[in-house]
N, C-alpha and C positions, 0 to 999 in steps of 0.2 A: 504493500500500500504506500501511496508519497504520503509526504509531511503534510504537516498543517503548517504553512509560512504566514496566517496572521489570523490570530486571533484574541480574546478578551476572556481569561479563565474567569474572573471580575463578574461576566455578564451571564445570564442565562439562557436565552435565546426565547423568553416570555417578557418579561417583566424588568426591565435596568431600573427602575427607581429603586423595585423590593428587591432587586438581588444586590445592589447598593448597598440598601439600607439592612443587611443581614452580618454587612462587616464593618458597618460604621464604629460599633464601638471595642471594635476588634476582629482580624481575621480569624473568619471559622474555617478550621482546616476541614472539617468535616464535608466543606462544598467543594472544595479542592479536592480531597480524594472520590469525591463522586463524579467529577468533572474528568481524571484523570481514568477514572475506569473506565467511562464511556471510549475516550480514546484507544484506551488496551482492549477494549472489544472491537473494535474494526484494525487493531494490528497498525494502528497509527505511532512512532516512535521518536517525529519530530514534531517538535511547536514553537512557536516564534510567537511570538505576545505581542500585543502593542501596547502594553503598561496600564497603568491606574493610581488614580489619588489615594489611595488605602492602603497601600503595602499588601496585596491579596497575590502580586505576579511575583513580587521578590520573596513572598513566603512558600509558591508553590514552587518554584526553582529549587525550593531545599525539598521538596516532598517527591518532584517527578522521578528521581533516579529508583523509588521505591516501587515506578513502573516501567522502568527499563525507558523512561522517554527523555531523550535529549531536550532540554526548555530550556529557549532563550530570551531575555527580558530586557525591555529597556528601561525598568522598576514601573516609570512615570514618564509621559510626554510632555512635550514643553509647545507651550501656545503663548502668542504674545495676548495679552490682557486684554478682553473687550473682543475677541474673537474666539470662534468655536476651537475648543480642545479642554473644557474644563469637565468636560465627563471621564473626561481620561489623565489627566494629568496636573501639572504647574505652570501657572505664569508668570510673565515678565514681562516690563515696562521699559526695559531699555540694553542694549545688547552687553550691558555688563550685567546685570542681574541672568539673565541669557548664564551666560558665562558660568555664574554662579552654580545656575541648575546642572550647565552639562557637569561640571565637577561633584554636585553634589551627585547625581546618578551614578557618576564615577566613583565615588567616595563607597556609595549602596552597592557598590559590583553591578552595576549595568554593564549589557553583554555588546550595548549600543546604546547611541540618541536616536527618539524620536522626535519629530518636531512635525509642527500641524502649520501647512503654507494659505489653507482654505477652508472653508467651510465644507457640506455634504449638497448632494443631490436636493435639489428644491422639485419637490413633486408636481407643487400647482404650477409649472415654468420649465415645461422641458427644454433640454440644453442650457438651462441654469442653474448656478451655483451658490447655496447660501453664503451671504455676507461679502466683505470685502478682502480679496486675499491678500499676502504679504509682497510688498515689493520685492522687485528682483535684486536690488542692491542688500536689503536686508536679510534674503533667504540666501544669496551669494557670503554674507559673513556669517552667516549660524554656521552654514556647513563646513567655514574657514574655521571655525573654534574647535568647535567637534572634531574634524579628523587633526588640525594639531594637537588638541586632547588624545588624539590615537581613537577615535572613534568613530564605525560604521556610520553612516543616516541614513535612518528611516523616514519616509515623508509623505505625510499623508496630502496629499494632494488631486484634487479636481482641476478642469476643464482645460482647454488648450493653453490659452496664451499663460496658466502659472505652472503647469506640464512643461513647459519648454524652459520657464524660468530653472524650477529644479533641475533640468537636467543641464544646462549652465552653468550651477552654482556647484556640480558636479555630484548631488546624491548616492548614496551605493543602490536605494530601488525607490520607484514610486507605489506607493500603496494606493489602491481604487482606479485613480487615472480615468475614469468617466470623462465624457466627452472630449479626448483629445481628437485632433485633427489629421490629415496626413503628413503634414509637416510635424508635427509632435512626434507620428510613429515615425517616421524616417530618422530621425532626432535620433531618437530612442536607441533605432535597431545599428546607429554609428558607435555608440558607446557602448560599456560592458555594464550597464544599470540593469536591474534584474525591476521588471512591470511583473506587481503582484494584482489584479483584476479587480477579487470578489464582487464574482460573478452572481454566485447565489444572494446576495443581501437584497437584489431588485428578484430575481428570477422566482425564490422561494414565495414571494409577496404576491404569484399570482393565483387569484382565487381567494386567497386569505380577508377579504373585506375591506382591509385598510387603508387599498388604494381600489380603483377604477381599475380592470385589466388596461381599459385605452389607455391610462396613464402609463401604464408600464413597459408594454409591450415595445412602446417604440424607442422606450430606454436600452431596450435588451438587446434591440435589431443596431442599432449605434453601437453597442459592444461586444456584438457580435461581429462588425463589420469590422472595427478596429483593431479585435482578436486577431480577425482571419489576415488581415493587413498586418500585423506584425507578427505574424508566423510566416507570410512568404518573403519578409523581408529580412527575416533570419533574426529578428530581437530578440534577448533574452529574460524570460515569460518563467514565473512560478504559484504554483495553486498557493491561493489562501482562501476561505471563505469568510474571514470576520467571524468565525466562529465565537459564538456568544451575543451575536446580532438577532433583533426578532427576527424569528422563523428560519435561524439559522444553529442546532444545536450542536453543541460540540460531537466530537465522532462522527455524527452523522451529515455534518456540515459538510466536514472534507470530502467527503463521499458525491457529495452533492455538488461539490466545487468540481469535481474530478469529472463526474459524470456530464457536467456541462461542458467542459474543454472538450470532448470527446463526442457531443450532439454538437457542436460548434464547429470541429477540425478533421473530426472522422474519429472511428474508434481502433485507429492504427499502433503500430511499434514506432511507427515514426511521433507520432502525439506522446506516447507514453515516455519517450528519449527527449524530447522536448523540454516535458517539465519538469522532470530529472535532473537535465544539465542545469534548467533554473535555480531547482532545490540546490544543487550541491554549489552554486554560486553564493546561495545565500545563508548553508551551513561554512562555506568555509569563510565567508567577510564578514558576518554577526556574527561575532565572537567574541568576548574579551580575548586581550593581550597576553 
């Protein structure tokens, strides 16, 4: 089975407020080993985290080797204040406090930085992006900090023109990448950045109530297209589902992420080498030192 390269042990794939509010006043490891079995029932043995305000990723890094799964964490993501990322992490107001956080994650043994350049998918607005994202001069010096910290970046990023931005400021992957462009994927498929999809976070959502299928459907056909265009142009592409996203649960996420590459690309040895050589791009650069 491949990895899970991003996901939220934090989340449950129902409820984020009350799976939240289950570790607020201390992590229960008890949801972390539930979390972790699910994974060891589909023969899942990597996971890549995208962190959390609670210390719930940096405490399951100590618990996953009790299921044979390799877990790697960036504790907590870093979002500039007044923009989206505070569900998952810490802010900052100025690129020194920045600074601060990449050291303090470094301090917590983070395996990398994350950092948030944009908001998410705006459903009533397809083709846009919540909020206003981070300039190109400012996501160009995070990622200056971070790797001379000796540190990977992770980067959560939406739509074209702040796609092109991270991949400038030199990121190691983009996480979601939603509405890039052709230009974005040609970008892309120049450099050695590893595009992690999650795919399933819209795909799973259909039928479910919460949106309109119309609303969705033409999200999936956009990333379907953009897939299929950055597998002929040779980018290098690894499954993550956001596992822990509504209607995306752990184990069975990855499954779900897999099996969408695979209705999208063909269900070939060539797809399955694919997101292989992505995973192993993105077990060997997430790593501490």
């Amino acid at each position: 089975m491949i990895g899970e390269c991003h996901a939220h042990v934090i989340m449950d794939g129902l409820n984020y407020r009350r799976a939240v509010e289950l570790h607020r006043n201390g992590v229960q490891d008890a949801v972390i080993h539930a979390c972790f079995r699910a994974y060891a029932a589909e023969g899942i043995t990597f996971v890549r985290d995208g962190g959390d305000a609670l210390g719930v990723s940096k405490r399951a890094r100590e618990i996953a080797p009790e299921y044979g799964i390799d877990y790697r964490t960036p504790v907590f993501a870093i979002h500039r204040e007044g923009h989206y990322g505070g569900i998952v992490g810490r802010g900052f107001r100025d690129l020194r406090e920045f600074h601060s956080l990449v050291l303090e994650a470094k301090k917590e043994g983070a395996d990398f930085i994350k950092i948030m350049t944009t908001g998410i998918l705006d459903f009533q607005n397809h083709g846009m992006v919540t909020g206003e994202p981070l300039c190109r001069e400012e996501v160009r010096e995070m990622v200056h900090i971070a790797h001379q910290e000796g540190m990977a970046v992770m980067s959560h990023t939406n739509g074209a023109e702040p796609v092109k931005a991270a991949l400038e400021a030199g990121v190691d992957s983009i996480e979601h990448g939603n509405y890039m462009d052709e230009e974005a994927v040609r970008m892309l498929a120049g450099t050695d950045i590893v595009w992690v999809p999650t795919l399933v976070t819209v795909r799973n959502l259909l039928g479910c109530g919460r949106y309109e299928d119309a609303v969705l459907l033409p999200i999936m056909e956009s990333a379907a297209r953009i897939l299929s265009l950055a597998g002929r142009l040779g980018a290098h592409v690894a499954a993550g589902s956001d596992a822990g996203a509504y209607m995306v649960p752990h184990g069975r996420g990855t499954k779900d992420e897999y099996r969408a590459f695979r209705q999208i690309l063909g269900a070939s040895a060539e797809t399955d080498a694919w997101l292989r050589e992505g995973e192993q791009r993105i077990r060997e650069r997430f790593k501490k030192s």
